[in-house]
Phi, psi and omega in degrees: 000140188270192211263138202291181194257128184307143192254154219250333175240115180285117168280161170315164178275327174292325193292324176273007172276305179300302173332292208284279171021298184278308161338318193244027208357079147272185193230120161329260199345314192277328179279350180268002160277327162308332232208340171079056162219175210259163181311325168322287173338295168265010170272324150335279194306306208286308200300327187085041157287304206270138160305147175276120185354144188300151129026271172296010168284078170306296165318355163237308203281314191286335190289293167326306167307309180275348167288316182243028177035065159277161157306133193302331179280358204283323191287333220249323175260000136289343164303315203292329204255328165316285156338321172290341210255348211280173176283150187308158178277151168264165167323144156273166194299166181282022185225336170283317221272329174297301176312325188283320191270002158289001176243002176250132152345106216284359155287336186280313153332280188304316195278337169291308167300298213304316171334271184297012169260000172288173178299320181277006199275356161300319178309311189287290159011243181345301191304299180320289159353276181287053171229268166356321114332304156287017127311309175310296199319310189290330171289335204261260174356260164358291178320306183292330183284348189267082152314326194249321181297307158332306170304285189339291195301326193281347174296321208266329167295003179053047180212180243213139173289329195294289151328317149268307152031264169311306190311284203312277179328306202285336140342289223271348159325289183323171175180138209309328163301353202236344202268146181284158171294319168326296166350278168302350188270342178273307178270298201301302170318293192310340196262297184282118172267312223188126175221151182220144166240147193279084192288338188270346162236344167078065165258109202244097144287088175268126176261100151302114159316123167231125182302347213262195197257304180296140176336130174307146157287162205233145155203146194246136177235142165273138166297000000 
C-alpha cells in the first residue's frame, strides 16, 4: 500500500493511529515494536488515554510515520492542533516548585516568593519550571539517541533497555504542571547546580552541574 496522502483536517493523533492501523491491518503491538515503546504506551495513545506527544517529538512521530506510511507532517500536526484545544496549564505542584527555589540564591528566594504571590505569579511559575525543565529535557533527548550507552545504564540499574526507555520518553513528556517531584530528583536535580532569575527582564542564568574538574558551564536564557 502506498504512502496515505497528507491529510487536510487534523484528528486527534489516537484517532489516526487508529484509522491507519486498521488500514494497513496492523497491530499496536507491531507499531510499538517499530517505534521502541512498550505495547502500553501505544495502546494508551491509540484508545486517547494518553495524551499526544508534543509536536516536536521526532523521536516518536517520524518512526510512526514510516511504520504507518503516513505524510512525515501529518502525526506532528495533529499533535500541534490537539495540543491547542488542551485545556490551560496549571501551576507546578507546591513541592516542585519548593524543590525548584532550593536551587536559587536565598535573595533570589525572597524577592521571588514576594514575586509569586502577585496576579502573574502562576505565569512566572510555570515559565521558571519550564526552563528548567527544558534543560533536563535536552540531556534526556542525548541520553535516548546513545543506544548502546542506554543498554549499559539499564544493565547497571538492573532494568530492561526497554524499561528505562520508557522513563526516559515519560520524562520528555512532563510539563510544569504535570512533572513529579521524583521527576525532578531524577532528572532536574542531577543536571542543574544553581539558577538565578533577573526578575525585570525574566533572564534565567542557569549553572550545570559537572563531573568534570573545568570550571562549570553557564547558559543564559530569556524568559
Amino acid at each position: 500500500m502506498a504512502t496515505a496522502a497528507p491529510i487536510k483536517n487534523p484528528v486527534p493523533v489516537g484517532q489516526l493511529l487508529r484509522r491507519r492501523l486498521r488500514e494497513l491491518n496492523r497491530t499496536p503491538r507491531e507499531l510499538a515494536a517499530a517505534v521502541k515503546v512498550s505495547e502500553g504506551f501505544i495502546a494508551d495513545l491509540v484508545a486517547g488515554r494518553r495524551r499526544a506527544p508534543a509536536p516536536g517529538r521526532s523521536d516518536l512521530y517520524t518512526p510512526m510515520a514510516k511504520f504507518l506510511r503516513l505524510h512525515r507532517n501529518d502525526l506532528p500536526t495533529c499533535a500541534r492542533a490537539e495540543h491547542a484545544t488542551a485545556p490551560a496549564a496549571r501551576r507546578p505542584t507546591p513541592e516542585v516548585r519548593r524543590l525548584a527555589l532550593e536551587l536559587c540564591g536565598p535573595g533570589t528566594v525572597r524577592a521571588l516568593t514576594r514575586r509569586l504571590a502577585r496576579r502573574d505569579g502562576p505565569e512566572l511559575e510555570g515559565l521558571i519550571v519550564q526552563r528548567l525543565l527544558g534543560v533536563a529535557q535536552g540531556f534526556v533527548i542525548r541520553q535516548l539517541e546513545d543506544e548502546a550507552g542506554l543498554s549499559v545504564a539499564a544493565a547497571r540499574e538492573g532494568r530492561s533497555y526497554l524499561e528505562l526507555r520508557m522513563r526516559l520518553l515519560e520524562f520528555l513528556d512532563a510539563t510544569p504542571d504535570s512533572i513529579t517531584a521524583r521527576d525532578y530528583e531524577d532528572f532536574v536535580r542531577p543536571r542543574i547546580a544553581t539558577w538565578e532569575l533577573d526578575l525585570e527582564t525574566r533572564a534565567m542564568r542557569i549553572v550545570l552541574r559537572s563531573r568534570e574538574v573545568a570550571p562549570r558551564r553557564r547558559r543564559a536564557f530569556g524568559l
